[in-house]
MIVO-879456 format. One record per residue (C-alpha): residue number from 1; residue in one letter; y, z, x. Coordinates in Angstrom, 1 decimal. Layout:
N
{NUM, A, {Y, Z, X}}
...
This chain:
463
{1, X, {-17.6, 2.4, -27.6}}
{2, X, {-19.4, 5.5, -26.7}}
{3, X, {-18.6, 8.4, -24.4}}
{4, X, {-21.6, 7.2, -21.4}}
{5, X, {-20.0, 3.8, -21.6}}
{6, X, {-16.8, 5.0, -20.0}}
{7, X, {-16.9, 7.1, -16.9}}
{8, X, {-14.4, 9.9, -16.5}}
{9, X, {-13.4, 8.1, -13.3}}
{10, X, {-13.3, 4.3, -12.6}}
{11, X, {-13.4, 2.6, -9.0}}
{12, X, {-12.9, -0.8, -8.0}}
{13, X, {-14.4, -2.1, -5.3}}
{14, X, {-12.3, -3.3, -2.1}}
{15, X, {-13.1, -6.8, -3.2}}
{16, X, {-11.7, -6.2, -6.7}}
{17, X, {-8.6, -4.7, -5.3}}
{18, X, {-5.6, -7.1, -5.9}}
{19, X, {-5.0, -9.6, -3.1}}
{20, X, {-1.4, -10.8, -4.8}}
{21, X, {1.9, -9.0, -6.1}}
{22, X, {2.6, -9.8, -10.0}}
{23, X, {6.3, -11.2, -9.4}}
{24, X, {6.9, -9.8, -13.5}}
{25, X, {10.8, -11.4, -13.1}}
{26, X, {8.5, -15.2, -13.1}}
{27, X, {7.3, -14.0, -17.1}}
{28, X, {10.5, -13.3, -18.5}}
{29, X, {12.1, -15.7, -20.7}}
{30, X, {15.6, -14.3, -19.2}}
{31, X, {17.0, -13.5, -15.8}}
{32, X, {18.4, -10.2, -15.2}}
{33, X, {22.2, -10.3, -14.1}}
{34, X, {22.4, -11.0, -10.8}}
{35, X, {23.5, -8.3, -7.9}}
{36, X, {27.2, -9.1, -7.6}}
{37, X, {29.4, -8.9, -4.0}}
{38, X, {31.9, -6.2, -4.9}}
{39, X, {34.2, -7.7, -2.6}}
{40, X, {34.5, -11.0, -4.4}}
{41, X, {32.3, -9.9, -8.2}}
{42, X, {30.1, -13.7, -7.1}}
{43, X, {26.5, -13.2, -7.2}}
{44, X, {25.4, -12.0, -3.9}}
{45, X, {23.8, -14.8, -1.7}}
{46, X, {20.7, -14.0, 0.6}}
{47, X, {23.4, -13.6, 3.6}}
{48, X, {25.3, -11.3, 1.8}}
{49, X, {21.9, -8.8, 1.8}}
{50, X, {20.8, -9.6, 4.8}}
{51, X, {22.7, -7.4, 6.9}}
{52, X, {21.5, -4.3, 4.8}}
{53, X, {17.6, -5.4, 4.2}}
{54, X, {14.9, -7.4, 5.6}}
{55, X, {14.7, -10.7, 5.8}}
{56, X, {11.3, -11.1, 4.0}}
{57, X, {12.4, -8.6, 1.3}}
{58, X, {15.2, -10.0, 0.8}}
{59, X, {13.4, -13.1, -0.5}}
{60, X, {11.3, -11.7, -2.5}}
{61, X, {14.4, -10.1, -4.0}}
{62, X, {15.4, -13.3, -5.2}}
{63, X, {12.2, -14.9, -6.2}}
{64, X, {12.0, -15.5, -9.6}}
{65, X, {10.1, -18.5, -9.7}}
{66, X, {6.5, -17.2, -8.4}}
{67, X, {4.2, -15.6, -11.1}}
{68, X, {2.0, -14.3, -7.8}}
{69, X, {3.0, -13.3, -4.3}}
{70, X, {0.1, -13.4, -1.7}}
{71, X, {-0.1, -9.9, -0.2}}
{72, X, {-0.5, -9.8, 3.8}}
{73, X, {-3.6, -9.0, 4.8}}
{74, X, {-2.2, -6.1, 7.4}}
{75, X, {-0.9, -4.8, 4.4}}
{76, X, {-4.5, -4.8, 2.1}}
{77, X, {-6.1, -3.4, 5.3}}
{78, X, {-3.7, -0.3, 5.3}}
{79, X, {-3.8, -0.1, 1.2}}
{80, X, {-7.4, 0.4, 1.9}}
{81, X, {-6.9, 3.4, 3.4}}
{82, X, {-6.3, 5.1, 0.2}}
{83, X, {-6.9, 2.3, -2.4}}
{84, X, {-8.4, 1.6, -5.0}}
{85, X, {-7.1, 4.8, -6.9}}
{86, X, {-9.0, 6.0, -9.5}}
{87, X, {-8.3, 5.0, -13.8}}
{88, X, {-9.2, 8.3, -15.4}}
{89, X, {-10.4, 8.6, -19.0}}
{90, X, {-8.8, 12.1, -19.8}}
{91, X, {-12.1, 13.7, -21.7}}
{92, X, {-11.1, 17.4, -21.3}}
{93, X, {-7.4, 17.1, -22.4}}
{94, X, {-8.7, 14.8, -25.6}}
{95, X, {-11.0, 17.9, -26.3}}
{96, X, {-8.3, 20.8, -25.9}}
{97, X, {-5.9, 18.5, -27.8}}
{98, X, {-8.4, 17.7, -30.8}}
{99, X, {-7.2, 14.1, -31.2}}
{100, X, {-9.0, 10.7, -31.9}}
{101, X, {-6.6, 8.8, -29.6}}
{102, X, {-8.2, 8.0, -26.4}}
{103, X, {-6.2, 8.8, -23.7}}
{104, X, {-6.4, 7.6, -19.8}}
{105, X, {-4.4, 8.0, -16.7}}
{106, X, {-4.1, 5.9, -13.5}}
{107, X, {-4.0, 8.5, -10.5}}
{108, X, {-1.3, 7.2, -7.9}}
{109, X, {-1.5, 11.0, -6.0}}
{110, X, {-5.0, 10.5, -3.5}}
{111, X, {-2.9, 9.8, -0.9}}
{112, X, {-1.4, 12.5, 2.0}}
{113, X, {2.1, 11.4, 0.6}}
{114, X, {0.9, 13.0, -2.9}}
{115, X, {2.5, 9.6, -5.0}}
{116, X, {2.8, 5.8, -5.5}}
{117, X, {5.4, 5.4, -3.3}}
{118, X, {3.1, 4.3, -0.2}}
{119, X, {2.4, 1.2, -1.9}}
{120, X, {6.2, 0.0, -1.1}}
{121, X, {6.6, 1.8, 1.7}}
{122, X, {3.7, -0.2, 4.1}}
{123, X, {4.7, -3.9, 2.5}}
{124, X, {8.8, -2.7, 3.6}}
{125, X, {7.6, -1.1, 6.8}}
{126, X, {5.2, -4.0, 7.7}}
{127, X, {7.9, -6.4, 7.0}}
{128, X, {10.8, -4.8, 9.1}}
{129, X, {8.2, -4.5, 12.2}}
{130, X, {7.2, -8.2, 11.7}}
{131, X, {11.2, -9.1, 11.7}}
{132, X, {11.5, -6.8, 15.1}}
{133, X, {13.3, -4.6, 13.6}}
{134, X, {12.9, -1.1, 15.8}}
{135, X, {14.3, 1.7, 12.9}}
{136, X, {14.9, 1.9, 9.2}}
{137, X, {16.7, 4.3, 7.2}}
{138, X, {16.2, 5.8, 3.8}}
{139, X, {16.9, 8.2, 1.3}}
{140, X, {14.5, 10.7, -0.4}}
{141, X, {14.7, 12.8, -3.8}}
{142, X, {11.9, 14.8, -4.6}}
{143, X, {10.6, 13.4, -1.2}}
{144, X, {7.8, 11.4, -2.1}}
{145, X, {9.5, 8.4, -1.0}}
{146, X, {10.6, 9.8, 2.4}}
{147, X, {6.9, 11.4, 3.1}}
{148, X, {5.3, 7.4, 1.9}}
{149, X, {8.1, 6.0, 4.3}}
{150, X, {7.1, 7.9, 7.4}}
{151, X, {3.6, 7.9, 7.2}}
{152, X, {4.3, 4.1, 7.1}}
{153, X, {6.4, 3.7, 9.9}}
{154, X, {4.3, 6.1, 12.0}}
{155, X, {1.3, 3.8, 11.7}}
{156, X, {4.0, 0.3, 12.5}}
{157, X, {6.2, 2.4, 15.4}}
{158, X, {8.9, 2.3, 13.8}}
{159, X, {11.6, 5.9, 14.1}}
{160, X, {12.8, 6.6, 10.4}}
{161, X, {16.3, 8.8, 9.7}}
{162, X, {15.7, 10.1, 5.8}}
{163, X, {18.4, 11.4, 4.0}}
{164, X, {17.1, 14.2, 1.7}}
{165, X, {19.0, 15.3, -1.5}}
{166, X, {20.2, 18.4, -0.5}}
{167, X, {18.9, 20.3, -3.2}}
{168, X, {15.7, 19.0, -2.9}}
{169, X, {15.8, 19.9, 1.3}}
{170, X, {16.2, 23.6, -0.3}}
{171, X, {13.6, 23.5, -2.9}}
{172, X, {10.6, 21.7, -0.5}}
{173, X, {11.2, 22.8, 3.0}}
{174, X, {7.3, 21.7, 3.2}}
{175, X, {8.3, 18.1, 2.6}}
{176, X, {10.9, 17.8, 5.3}}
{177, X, {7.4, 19.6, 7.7}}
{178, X, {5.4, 16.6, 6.3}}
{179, X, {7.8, 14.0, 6.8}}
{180, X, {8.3, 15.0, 10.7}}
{181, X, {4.6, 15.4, 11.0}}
{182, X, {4.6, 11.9, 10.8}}
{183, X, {8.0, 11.0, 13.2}}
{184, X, {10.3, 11.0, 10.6}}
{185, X, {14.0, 12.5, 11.1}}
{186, X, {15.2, 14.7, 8.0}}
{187, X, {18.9, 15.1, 7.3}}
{188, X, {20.4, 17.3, 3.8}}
{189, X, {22.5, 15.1, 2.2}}
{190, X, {25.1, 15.3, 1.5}}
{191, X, {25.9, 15.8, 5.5}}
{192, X, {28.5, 15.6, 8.1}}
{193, X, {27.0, 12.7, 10.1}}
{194, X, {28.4, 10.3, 8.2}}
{195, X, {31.8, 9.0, 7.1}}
{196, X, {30.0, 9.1, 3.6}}
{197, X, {29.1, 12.4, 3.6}}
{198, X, {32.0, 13.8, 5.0}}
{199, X, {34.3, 12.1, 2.1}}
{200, X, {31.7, 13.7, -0.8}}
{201, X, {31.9, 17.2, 1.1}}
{202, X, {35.6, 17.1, 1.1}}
{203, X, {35.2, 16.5, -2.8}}
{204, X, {32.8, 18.4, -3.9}}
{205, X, {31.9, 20.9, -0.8}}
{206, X, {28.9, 22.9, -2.8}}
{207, X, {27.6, 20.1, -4.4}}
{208, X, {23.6, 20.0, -4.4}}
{209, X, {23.7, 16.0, -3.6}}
{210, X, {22.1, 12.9, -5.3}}
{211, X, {20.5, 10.1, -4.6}}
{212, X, {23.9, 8.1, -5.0}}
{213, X, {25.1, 10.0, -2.0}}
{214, X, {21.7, 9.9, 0.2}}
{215, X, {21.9, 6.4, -0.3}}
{216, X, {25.9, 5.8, 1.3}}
{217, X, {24.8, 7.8, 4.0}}
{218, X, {21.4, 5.7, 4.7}}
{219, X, {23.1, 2.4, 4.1}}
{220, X, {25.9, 3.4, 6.5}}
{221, X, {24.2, 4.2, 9.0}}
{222, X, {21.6, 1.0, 8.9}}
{223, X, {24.2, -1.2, 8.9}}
{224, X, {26.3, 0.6, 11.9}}
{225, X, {22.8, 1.1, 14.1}}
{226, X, {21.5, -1.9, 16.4}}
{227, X, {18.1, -3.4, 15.1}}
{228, X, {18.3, -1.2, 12.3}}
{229, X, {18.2, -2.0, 8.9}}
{230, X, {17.7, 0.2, 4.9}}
{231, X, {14.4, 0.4, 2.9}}
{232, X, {15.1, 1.8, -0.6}}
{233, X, {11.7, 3.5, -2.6}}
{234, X, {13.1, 2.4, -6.3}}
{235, X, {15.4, 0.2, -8.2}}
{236, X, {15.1, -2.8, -6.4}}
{237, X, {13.0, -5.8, -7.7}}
{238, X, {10.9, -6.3, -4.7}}
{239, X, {10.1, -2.7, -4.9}}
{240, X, {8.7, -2.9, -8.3}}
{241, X, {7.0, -6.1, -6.7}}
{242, X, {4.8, -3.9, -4.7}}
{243, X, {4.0, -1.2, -6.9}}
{244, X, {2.5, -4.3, -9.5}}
{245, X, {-1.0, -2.8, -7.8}}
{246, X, {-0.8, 0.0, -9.8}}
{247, X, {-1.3, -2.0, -13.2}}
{248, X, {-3.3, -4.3, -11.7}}
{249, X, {-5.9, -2.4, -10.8}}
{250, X, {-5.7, -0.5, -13.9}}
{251, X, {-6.2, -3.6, -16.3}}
{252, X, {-9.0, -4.6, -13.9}}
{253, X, {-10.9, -1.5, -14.2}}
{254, X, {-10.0, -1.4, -18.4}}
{255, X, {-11.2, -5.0, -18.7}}
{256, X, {-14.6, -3.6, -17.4}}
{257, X, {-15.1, -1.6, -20.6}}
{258, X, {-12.7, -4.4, -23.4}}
{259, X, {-10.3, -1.5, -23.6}}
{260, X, {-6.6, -2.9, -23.9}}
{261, X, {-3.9, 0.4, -24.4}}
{262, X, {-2.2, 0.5, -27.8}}
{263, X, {0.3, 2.8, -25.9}}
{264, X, {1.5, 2.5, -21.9}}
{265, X, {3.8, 5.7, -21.2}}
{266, X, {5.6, 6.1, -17.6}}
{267, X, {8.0, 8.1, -15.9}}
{268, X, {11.3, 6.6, -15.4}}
{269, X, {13.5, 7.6, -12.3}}
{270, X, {14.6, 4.4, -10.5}}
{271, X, {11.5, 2.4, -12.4}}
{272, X, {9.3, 1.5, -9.6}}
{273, X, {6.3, 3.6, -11.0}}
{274, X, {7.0, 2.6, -14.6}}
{275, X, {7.4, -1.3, -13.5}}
{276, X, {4.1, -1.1, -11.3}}
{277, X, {1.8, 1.0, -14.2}}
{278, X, {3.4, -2.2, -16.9}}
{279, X, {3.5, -4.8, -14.9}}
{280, X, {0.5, -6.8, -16.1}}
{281, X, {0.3, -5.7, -19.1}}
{282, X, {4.3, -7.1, -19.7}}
{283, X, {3.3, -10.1, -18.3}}
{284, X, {0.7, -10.5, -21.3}}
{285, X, {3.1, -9.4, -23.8}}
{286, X, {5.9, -11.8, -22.6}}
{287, X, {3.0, -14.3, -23.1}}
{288, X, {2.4, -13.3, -26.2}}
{289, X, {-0.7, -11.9, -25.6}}
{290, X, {-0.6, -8.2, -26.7}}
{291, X, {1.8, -6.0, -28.8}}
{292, X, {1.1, -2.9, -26.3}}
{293, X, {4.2, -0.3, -27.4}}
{294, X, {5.7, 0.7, -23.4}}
{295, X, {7.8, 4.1, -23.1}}
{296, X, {9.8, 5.4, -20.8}}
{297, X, {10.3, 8.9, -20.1}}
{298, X, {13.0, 10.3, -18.1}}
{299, X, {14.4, 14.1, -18.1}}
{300, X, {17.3, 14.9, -20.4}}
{301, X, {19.0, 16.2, -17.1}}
{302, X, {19.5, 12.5, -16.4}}
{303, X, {19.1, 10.3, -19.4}}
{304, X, {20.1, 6.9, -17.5}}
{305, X, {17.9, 4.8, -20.5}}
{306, X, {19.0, 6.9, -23.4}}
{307, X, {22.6, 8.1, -22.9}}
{308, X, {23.5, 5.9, -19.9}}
{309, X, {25.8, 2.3, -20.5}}
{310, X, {24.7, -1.1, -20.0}}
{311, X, {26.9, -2.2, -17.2}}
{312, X, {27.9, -3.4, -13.3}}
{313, X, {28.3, -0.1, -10.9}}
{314, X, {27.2, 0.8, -7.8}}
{315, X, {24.0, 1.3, -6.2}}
{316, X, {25.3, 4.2, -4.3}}
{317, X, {28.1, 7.0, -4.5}}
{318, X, {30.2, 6.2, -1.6}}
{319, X, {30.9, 2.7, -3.3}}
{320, X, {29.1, 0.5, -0.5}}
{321, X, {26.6, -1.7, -2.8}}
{322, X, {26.3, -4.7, -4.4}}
{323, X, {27.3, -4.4, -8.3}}
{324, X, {24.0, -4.1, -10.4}}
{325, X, {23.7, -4.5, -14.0}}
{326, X, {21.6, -1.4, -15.0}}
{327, X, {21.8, 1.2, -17.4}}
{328, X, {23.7, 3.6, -15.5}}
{329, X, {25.2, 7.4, -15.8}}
{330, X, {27.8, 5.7, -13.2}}
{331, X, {27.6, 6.1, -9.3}}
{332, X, {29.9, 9.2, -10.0}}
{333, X, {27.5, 11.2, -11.5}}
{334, X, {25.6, 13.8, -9.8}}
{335, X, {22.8, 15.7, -11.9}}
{336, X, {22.3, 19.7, -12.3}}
{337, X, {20.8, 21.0, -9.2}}
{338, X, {18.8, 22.9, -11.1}}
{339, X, {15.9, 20.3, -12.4}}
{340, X, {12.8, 20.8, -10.8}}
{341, X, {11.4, 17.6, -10.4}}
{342, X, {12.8, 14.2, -9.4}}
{343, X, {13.7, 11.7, -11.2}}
{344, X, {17.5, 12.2, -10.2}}
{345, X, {19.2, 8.6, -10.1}}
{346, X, {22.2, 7.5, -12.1}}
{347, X, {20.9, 4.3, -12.4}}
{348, X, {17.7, 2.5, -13.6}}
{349, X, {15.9, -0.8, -12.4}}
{350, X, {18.0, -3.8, -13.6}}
{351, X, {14.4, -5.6, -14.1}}
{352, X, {13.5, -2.3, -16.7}}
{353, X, {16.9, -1.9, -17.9}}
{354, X, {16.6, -6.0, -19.1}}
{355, X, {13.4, -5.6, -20.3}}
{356, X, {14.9, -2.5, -22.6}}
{357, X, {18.4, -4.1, -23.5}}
{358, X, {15.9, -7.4, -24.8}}
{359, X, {13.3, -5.2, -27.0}}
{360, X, {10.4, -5.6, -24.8}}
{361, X, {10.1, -2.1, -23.1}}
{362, X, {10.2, -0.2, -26.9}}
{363, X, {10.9, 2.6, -26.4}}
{364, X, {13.1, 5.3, -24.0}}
{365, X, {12.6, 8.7, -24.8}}
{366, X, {13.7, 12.2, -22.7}}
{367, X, {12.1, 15.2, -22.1}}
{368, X, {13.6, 19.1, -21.2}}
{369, X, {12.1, 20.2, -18.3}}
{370, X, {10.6, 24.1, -20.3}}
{371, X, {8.5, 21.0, -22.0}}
{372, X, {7.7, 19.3, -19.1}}
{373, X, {6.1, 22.0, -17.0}}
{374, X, {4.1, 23.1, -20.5}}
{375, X, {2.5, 19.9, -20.3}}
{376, X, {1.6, 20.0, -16.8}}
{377, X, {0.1, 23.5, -17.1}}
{378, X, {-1.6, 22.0, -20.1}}
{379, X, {-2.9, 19.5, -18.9}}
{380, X, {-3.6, 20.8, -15.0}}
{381, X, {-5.7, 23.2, -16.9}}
{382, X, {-7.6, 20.8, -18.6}}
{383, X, {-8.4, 18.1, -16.0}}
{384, X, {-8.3, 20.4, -13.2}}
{385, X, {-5.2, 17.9, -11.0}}
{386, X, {-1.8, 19.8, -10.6}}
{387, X, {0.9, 17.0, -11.8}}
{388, X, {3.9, 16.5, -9.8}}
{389, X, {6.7, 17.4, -12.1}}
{390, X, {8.1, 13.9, -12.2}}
{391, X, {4.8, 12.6, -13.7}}
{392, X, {4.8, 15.6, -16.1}}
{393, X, {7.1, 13.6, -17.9}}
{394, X, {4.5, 11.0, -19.0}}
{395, X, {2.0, 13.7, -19.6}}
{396, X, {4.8, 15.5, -21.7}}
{397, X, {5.2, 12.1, -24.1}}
{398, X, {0.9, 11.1, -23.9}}
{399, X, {0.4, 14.5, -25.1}}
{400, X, {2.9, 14.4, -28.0}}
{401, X, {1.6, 10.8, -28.9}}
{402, X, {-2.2, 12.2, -29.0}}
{403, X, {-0.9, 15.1, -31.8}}
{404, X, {0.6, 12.2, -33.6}}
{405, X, {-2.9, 10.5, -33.9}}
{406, X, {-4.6, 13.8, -34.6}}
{407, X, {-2.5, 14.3, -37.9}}
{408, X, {-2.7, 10.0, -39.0}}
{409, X, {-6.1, 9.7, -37.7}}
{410, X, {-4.8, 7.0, -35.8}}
{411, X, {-7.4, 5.9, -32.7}}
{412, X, {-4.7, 4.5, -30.5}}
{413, X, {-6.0, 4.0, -27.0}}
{414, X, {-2.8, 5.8, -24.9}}
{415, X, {-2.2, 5.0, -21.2}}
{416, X, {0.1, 6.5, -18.6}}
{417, X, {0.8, 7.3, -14.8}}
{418, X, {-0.4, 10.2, -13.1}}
{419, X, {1.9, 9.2, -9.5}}
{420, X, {1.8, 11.8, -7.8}}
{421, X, {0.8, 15.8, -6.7}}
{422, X, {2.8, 18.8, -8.0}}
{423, X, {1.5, 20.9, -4.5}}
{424, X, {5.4, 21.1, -3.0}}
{425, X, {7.0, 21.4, -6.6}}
{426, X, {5.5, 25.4, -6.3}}
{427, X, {8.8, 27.0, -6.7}}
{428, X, {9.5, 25.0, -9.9}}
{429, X, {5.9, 26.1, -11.5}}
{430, X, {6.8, 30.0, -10.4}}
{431, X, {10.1, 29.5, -12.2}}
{432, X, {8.2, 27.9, -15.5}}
{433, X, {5.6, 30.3, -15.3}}
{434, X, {7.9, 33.6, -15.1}}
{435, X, {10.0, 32.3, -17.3}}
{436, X, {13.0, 32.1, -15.7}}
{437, X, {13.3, 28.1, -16.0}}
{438, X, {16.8, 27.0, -17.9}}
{439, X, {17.1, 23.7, -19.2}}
{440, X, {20.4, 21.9, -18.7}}
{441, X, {21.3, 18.8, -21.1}}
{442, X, {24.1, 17.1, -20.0}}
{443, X, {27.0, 16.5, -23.2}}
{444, X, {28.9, 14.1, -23.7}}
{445, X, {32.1, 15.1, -21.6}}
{446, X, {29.6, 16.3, -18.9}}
{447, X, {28.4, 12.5, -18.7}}
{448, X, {32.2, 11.3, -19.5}}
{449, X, {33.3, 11.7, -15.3}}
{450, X, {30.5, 9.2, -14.0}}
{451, X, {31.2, 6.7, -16.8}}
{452, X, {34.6, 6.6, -15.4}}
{453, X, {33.3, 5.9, -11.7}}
{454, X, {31.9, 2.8, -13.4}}
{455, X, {34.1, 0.0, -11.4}}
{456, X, {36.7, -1.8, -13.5}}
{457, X, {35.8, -5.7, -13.7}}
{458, X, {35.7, -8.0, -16.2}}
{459, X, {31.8, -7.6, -16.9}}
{460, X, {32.8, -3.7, -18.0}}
{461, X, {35.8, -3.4, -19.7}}
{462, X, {34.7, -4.3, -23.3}}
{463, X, {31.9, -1.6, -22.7}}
């Protein structure tokens, strides 16, 4: 196919914007372990969540029956705000890097909250205003998730309490501005508001946080607060439920032109970017309809995929969650304050970490952060869009994959996720760019404390 026959950037139209969720746990041939009540290690019933999440969400938590879930139309008026995002054939960075491979990008960041993350955060907001709720609470790495969240409860009326890793508070004071902009109340976590908190600063009193410990804190106080209940931005199957709009726009706007990717590439944190971007395009290979190769990247600060063990922990650090069976670092571990992006959970999706343990995602790879931030320079000088560091990641791997081709000759058709902005990630690109950035791999007896957090029931001890 020719250059003219594919536009640098692709739009849908609002009537080709997805009216349903792709509900990927209906495709796969296997179940997931189920979420298990710590208290008695039984699967955990829908009244056993209800008290921590949404009713609606909840459901859709446990639906694995329904290949399609109709998507409120309050919801698809407020997606339309920002939505359709734009599928971008990457011309300049195919030039600078010389390859055959043709490369695209879906661009998550057009969006005040500079990621994907909005996409979850209206469906959860919508849904805890439609149950009466009057305030949610959440935590926030890199704070993509906490700026999504408030902008989304600002438009329902809901007030919002975000616990912030507290390194991140330090590194984006501009985030915590954006996030009260829009109503939202931002508290460093660790903190001394919570019972949570207080136990991890008696620990570990200079400790830069994680989202293990924002999460205690959040859950805590949701489930101690009147009409109040949690909203978390990753992990969660209904999460990844919402962000299926990502790859189902993209296939739309790549069926246009009869392009299907040899390659999908994502960044991998919790998973809900990665399991939005694959989402169709997993179905079709569960079907048996494609042999696309999928990758996940994630920072060799916090190799959950590639170093972490296949097993039950906590969601959390304080030990308050429901046991999930994820590749996990443990709940225990708490990763080096100083990476510069996000990415910073111990634990990955249990829908992704099932689709890895069975073969169907291929691939996990990591990536030091010096590498990363090349990349994004790289490539934010040749298409012109700063990348937030997290996405950097997938930029860092597409990149790599396109020098592959260029010495095979290979014309492999590579996508991945741009999802998000890298305009409050500054201080991390003045660190790259003097020089002055240190990369920090995690060894073995670094890694050796969280496995040990991991809890100690029958499901773990032949690990």
């Amino acid at each position: 196919m020719q250059r003219k026959d594919i536009p640098y950037k692709t739009y849908l139209t609002e009537d080709e914007m997805p009216k349903q969720w792709l509900n990927i746990k209906a495709f796969m041939p296997e179940q997931h372990d189920p979420f298990l009540n710590p208290a008695t290690l039984k699967p955990c019933t829908r009244e056993d969540l209800l008290p921590v999440f949404c009713g609606e969400l909840v459901d859709q938590e446990l639906n694995t029956t329904d290949r399609y879930i109709d998507i409120p139309q309050e919801i698809r008026d407020f997606l339309k705000l920002y939505r359709p995002s734009p599928l971008v054939r990457a011309y300049e960075l195919e030039k600078a890097l010389d390859t055959p491979a043709e490369i695209y990008y879906k661009f998550e960041g057009n969006n005040t909250s500079g990621s994907h993350k909005l996409n979850s955060a209206v469906a959860q907001a919508y849904y805890a205003k439609r149950q009466g709720l009057s305030s949610v609470t959440t935590e926030t790495g890199a704070g993509q998730w906490g700026t999504a969240l408030s902008m989304a409860c600002g438009f329902f009326g809901l007030d919002l309490k975000v616990y912030m890793v507290k390194v991140s508070a330090q590194q984006k004071p501009h985030r915590r501005a954006v996030i009260e902009t829009y109503g939202g109340q931002v508290i460093p976590s660790p903190s001394d508001t919570t019972q949570a908190g207080r136990k991890i600063l008696e620990r570990m009193p200079d400790t830069g946080g994680s989202l293990g410990c924002a999460i205690s804190e959040a859950i805590e106080v949701a489930t101690s607060t009147p009409n109040c209940r949690y909203v978390l931005g990753s992990v969660l199957d209904h999460v990844a439920l919402h962000q299926s709009v990502i790859g189902l726009e993209t296939k739309t706007a790549l069926d246009k032109y009869g392009v299907t990717p040899d390659i999908v590439i994502g960044c991998a944190g919790g998973g809900s970017n990665l399991a939005g971007l694959i989402a169709p395009f997993m179905a079709d290979k569960l079907l048996g309809k494609n042999n696309i190769r999928f990758i996940a990247v994630e920072p060799a600060s916090c190799p959950s995929l590639t170093r972490g063990k296949y097993a039950y922990d906590f969601c959390d650090t304080g030990k308050t969650t429901p046991l999930a069976r994820m590749y996990t670092l443990g709940s225990g571990f708490i990763p080096s304050a100083n990476h510069a992006g996000g990415l910073r959970y111990h634990g990955m999706s249990p829908i992704l970490s099932k689709l890895y343990h069975d073969g169907y995602l291929d691939e996990a790879r990591t990536a030091e952060q010096s590498s990363v931030f090349e990349a994004a320079v790289f490539f934010a000088r040749c298409e012109g869009t700063l990348p937030a560091p997290e996405s950097s990641h997938a930029i860092r791997v597409a990149i790599d994959e396109a020098l592959a081709c260029k010495r095979t000759g290979e014309k492999k058709k590579i996508l991945f996720g741009l999802t998000g902005t890298g305009y409050f990630d500054m201080s991390a690109y003045s660190s790259y760019l003097r020089g002055d950035m240190r990369d920090y791999v995690p060894t073995d007896a670094d890694l050796q404390p969280g496995f040990e957090s991991l809890p100690d029931i029958p499901h773990n001890r032949n690990l």
